[in-house]
C-alpha positions as a Markdown table, in Angstrom:
| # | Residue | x | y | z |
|---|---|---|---|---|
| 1 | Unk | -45.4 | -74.5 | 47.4 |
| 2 | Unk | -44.2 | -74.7 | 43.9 |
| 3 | Unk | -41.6 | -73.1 | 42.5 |
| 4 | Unk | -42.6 | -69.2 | 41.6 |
| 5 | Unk | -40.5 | -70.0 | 37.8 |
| 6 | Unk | -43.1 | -72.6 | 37.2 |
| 7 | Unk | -46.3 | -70.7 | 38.1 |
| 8 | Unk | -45.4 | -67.6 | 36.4 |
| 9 | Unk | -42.8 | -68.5 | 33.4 |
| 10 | Unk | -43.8 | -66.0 | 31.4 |
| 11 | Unk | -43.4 | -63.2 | 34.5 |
| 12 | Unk | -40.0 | -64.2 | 35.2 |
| 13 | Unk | -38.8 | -64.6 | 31.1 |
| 14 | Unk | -39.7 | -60.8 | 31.0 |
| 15 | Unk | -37.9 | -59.7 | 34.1 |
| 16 | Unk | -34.9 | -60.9 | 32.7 |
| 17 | Unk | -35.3 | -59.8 | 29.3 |
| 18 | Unk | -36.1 | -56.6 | 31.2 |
| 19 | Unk | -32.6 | -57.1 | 32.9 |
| 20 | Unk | -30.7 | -58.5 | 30.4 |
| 21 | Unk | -32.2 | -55.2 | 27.5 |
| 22 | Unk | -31.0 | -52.6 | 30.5 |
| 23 | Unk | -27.4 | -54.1 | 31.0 |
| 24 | Unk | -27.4 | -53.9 | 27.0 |
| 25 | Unk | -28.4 | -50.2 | 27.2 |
| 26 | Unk | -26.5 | -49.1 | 30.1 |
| 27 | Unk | -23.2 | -51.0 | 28.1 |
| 28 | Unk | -23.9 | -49.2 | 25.2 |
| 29 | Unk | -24.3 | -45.4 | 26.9 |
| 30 | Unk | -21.0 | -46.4 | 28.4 |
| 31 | Unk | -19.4 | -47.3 | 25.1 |
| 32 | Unk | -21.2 | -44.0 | 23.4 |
| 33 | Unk | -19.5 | -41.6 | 26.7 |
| 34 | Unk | -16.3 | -43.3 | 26.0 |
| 35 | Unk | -16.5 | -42.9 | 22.3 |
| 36 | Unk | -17.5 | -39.1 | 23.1 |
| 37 | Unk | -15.2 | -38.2 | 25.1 |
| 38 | Unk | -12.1 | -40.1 | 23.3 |
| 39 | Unk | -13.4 | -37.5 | 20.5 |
| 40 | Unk | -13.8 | -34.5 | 21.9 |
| 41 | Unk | -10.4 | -35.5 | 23.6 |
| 42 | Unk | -8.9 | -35.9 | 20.1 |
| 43 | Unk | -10.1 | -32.4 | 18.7 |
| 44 | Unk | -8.9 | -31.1 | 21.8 |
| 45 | Unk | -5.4 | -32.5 | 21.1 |
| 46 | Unk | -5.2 | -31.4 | 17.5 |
| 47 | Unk | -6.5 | -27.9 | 18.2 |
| 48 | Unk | -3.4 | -27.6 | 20.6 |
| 49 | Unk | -1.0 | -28.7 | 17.7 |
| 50 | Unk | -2.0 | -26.3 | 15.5 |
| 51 | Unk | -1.6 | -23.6 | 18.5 |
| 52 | Unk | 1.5 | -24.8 | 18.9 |
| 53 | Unk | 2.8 | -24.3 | 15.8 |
| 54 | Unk | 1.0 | -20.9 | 15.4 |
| 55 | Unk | 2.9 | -19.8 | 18.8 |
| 56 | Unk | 6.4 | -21.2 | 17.3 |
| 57 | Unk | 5.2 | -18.7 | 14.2 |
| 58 | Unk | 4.8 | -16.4 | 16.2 |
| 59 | Unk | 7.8 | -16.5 | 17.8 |
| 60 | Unk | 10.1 | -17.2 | 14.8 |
| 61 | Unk | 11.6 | -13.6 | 13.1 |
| 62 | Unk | 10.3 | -13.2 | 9.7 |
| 63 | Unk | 13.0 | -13.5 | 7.3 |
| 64 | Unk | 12.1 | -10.3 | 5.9 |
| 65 | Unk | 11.9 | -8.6 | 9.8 |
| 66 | Unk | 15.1 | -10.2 | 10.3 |
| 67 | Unk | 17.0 | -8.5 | 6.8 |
| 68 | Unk | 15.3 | -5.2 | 7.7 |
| 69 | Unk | 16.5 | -5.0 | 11.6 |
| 70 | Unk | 20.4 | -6.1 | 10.1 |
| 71 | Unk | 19.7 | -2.9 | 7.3 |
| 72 | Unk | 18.4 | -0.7 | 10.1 |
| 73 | Unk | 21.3 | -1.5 | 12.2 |
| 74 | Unk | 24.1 | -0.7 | 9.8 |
| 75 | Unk | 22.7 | 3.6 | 9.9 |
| 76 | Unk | 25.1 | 5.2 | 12.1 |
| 77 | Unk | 23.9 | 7.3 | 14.8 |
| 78 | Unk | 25.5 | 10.2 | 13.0 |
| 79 | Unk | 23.8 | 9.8 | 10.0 |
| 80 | Unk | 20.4 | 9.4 | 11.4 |
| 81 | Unk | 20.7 | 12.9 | 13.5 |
| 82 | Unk | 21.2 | 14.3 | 10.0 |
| 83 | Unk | 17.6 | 13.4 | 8.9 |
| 84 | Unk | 16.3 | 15.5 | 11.5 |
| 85 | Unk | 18.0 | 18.7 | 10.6 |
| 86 | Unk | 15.4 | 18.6 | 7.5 |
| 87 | Unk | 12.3 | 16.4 | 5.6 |
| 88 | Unk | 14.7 | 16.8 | 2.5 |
| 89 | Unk | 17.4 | 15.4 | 4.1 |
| 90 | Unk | 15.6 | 12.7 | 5.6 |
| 91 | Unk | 14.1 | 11.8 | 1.5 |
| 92 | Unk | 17.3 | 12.7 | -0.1 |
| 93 | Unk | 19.3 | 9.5 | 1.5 |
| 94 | Unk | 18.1 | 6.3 | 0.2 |
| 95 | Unk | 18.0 | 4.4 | 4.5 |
| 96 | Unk | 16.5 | 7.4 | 5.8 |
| 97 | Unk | 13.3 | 7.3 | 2.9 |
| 98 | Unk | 13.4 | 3.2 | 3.9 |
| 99 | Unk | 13.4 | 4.2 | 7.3 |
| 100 | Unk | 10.4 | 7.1 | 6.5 |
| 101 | Unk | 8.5 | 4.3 | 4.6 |
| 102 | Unk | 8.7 | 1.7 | 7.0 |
| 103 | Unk | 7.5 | 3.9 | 9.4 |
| 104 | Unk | 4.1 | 5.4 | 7.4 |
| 105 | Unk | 3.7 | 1.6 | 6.6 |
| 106 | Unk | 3.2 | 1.2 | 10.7 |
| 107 | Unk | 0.4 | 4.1 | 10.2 |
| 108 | Unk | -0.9 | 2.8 | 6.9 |
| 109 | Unk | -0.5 | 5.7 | 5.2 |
| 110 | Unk | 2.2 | 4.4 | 3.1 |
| 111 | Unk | 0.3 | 6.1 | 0.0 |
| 112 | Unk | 1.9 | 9.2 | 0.3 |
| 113 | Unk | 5.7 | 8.5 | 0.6 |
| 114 | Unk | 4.4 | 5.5 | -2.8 |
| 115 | Unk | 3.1 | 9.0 | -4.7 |
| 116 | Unk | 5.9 | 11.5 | -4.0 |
| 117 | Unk | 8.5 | 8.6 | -5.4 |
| 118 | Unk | 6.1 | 7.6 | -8.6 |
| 119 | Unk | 6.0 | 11.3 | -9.1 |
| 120 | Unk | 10.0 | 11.5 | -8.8 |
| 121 | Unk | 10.9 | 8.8 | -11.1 |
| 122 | Unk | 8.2 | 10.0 | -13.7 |
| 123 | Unk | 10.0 | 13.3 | -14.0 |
| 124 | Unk | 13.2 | 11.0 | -14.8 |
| 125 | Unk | 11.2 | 10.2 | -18.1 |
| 126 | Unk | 13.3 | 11.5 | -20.8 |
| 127 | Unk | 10.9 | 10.4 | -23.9 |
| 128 | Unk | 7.5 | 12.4 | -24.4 |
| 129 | Unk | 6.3 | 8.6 | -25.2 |
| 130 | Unk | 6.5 | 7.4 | -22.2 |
| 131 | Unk | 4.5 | 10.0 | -20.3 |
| 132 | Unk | 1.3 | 9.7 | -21.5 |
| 133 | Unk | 1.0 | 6.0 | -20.3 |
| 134 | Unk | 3.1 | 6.1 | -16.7 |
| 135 | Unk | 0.9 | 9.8 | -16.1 |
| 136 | Unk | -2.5 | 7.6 | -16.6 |
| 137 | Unk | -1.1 | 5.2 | -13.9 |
| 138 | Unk | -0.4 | 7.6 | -11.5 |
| 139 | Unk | -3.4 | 9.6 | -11.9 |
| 140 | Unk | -5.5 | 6.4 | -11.9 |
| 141 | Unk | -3.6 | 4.5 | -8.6 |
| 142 | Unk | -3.1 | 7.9 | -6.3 |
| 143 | Unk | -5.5 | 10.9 | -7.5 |
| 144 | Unk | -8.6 | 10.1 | -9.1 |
| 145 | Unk | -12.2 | 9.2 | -6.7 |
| 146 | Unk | -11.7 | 6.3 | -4.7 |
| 147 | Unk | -8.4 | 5.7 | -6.2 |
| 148 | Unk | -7.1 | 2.1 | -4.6 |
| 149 | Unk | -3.6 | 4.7 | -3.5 |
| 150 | Unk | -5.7 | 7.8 | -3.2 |
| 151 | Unk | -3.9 | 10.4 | -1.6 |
| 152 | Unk | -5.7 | 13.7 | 0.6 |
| 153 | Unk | -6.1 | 16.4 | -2.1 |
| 154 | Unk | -8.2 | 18.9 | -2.4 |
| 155 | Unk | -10.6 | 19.4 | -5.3 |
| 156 | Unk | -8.8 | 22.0 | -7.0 |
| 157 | Unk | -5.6 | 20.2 | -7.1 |
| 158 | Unk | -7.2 | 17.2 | -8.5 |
| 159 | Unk | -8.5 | 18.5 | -11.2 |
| 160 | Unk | -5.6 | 20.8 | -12.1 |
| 161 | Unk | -4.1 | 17.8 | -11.6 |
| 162 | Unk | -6.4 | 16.1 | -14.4 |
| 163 | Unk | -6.2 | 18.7 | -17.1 |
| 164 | Unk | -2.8 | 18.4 | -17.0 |
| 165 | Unk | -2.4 | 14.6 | -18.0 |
| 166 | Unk | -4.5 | 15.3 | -21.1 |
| 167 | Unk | -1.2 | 16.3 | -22.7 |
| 168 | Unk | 1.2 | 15.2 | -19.8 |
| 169 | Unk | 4.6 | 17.2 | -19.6 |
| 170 | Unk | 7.2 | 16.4 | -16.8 |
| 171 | Unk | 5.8 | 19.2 | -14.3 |
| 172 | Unk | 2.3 | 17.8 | -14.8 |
| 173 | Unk | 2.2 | 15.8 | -10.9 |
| 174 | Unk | 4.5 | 18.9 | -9.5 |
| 175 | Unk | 1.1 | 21.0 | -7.8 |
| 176 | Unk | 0.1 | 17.6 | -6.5 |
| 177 | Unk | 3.4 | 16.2 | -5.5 |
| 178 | Unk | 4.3 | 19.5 | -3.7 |
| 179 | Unk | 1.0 | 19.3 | -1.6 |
| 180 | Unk | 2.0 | 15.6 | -0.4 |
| 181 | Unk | 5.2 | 16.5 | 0.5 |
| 182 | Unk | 4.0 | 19.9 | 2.1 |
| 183 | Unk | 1.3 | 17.2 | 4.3 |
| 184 | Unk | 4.0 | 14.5 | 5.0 |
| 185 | Unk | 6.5 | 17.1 | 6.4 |
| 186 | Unk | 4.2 | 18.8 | 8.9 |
| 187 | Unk | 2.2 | 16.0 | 10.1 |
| 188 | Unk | 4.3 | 12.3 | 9.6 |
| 189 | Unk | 7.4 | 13.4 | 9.6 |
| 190 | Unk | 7.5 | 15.2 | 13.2 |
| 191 | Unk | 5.6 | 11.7 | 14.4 |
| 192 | Unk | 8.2 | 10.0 | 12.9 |
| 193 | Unk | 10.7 | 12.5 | 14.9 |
| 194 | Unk | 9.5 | 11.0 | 17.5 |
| 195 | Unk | 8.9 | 7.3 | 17.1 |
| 196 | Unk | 11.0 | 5.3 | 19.2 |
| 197 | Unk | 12.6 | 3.3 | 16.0 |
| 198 | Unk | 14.2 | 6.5 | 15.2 |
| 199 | Unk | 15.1 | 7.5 | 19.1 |
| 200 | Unk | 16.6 | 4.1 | 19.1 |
| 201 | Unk | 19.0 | 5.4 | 16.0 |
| 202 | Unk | 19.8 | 8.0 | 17.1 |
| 203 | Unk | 21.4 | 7.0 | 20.5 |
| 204 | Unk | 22.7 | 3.8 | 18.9 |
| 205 | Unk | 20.8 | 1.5 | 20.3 |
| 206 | Unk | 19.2 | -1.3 | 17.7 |
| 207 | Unk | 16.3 | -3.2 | 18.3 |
| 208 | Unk | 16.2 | -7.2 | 18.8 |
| 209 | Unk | 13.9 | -9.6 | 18.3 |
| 210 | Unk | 10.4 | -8.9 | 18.1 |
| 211 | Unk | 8.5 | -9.5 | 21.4 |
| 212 | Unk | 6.7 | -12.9 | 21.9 |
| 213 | Unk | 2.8 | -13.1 | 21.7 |
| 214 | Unk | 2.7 | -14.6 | 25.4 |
| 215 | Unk | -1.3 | -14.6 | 24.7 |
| 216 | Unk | -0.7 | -17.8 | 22.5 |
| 217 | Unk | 1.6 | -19.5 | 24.8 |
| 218 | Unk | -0.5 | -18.7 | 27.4 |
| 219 | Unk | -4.0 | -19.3 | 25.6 |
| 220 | Unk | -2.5 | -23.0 | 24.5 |
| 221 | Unk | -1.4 | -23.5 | 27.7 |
| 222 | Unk | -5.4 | -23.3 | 29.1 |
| 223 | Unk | -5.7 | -25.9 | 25.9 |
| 224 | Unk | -3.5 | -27.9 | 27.5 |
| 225 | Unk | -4.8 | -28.5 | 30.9 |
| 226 | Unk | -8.1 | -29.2 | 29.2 |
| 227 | Unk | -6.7 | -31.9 | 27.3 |
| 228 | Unk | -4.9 | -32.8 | 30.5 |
| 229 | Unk | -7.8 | -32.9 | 32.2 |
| 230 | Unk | -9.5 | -35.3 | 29.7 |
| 231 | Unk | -7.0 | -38.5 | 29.7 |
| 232 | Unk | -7.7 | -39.0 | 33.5 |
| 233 | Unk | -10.8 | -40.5 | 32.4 |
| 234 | Unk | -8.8 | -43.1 | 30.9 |
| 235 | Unk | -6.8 | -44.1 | 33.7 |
């Protein structure tokens, strides 16, 4: 019998074309898996630097954290009982209003305590000059409609409030001032009473660090073992 290669040539030239186009296929979905996965293994690692670094952030105490726990630190016990015997008291020392601030910054309402002090250093104005000008600033930051500082006045003090500026005098933010105050002493200041920052001063205890995010650690941990998980392909 002859040979099968001889009879059918152009048969057995396809089958191993057919061969031979399947290996090339079959090589090159190997080489694209490879080159997939050696990417997505890549991103993987350079997402878990960056969360790295954002964890060490994280962790790190803000230089300005840092200046404000050595300031808070230096009030004596004594002296912080003192701001609780009044809301005057508290504003009349210069720690206990940074304290006060700090504080209404935590409830971002930081606008009130920013109004009572621009009304306090306006009435330190000791040229009619100069109050025309700083009295438009004030009225346009903290009182008037949508304000970017505006403060919780009623209508009636707002526009007393606004006639008054038309020919400004140093008792022209009193009305408004007084109802701030009259607000920050009833409601922020007895929440402040009772925050633990000022608990903390007043039985002398100061606080440390700030507390570690653990969910980053943790979350680039996860990152981790999927990176991990990728270079046992390789081996």
């Amino acid at each position: 019998m002859e040979n099968p290669l001889l009879l059918f040539p152009h048969l057995n030239i396809s089958s191993l074309k057919e061969k031979t186009y399947c290996k090339d296929i079959k090589s090159t979905n190997k080489e694209d898996t490879n080159k997939e996965i050696k990417t997505r293994s890549k991103e993987k690692r350079n997402r878990l630097s960056l969360l790295l670094q954002k964890s060490e952030f994280h962790e790190n105490v803000n230089p300005n954290k840092s200046e404000n726990l050595t300031k808070a630190s230096s009030v004596s016990p004594e002296e912080a009982v003192k701001w609780g015997e009044s809301f005057d008291k508290l504003l009349s020392q210069k720690d206990g209003l940074d304290a006060f601030t700090k504080f209404l910054k935590t409830e971002f309402s930081e606008e009130n305590i920013e109004f009572w002090i621009a009304c306090e250093d306006y009435k330190k104005n000791k040229t009619s000059h100069q109050l025309l000008p700083k009295a438009k600033t004030i009225y346009e930051t903290f009182i008037r409609k949508d304000a970017p500082k505006e403060v919780n006045l009623d209508f009636h003090t707002k526009e007393f409030t606004a006639q008054n500026i038309t020919h400004p005098a140093l008792d022209s933010f009193d009305a408004a001032q007084a109802k701030v105050y009259r607000l920050m002493e009833q409601d922020s200041y007895r929440r402040f009473l009772r925050s633990d920052t000022y608990l903390d001063l007043i039985k002398g205890r100061h606080s440390g660090h700030p507390a570690l995010r653990r969910r980053s650690r943790s979350f680039t941990f996860n990152e981790f073992q999927d990176v991990q998980s990728d270079f046992t392909i390789w081996l």
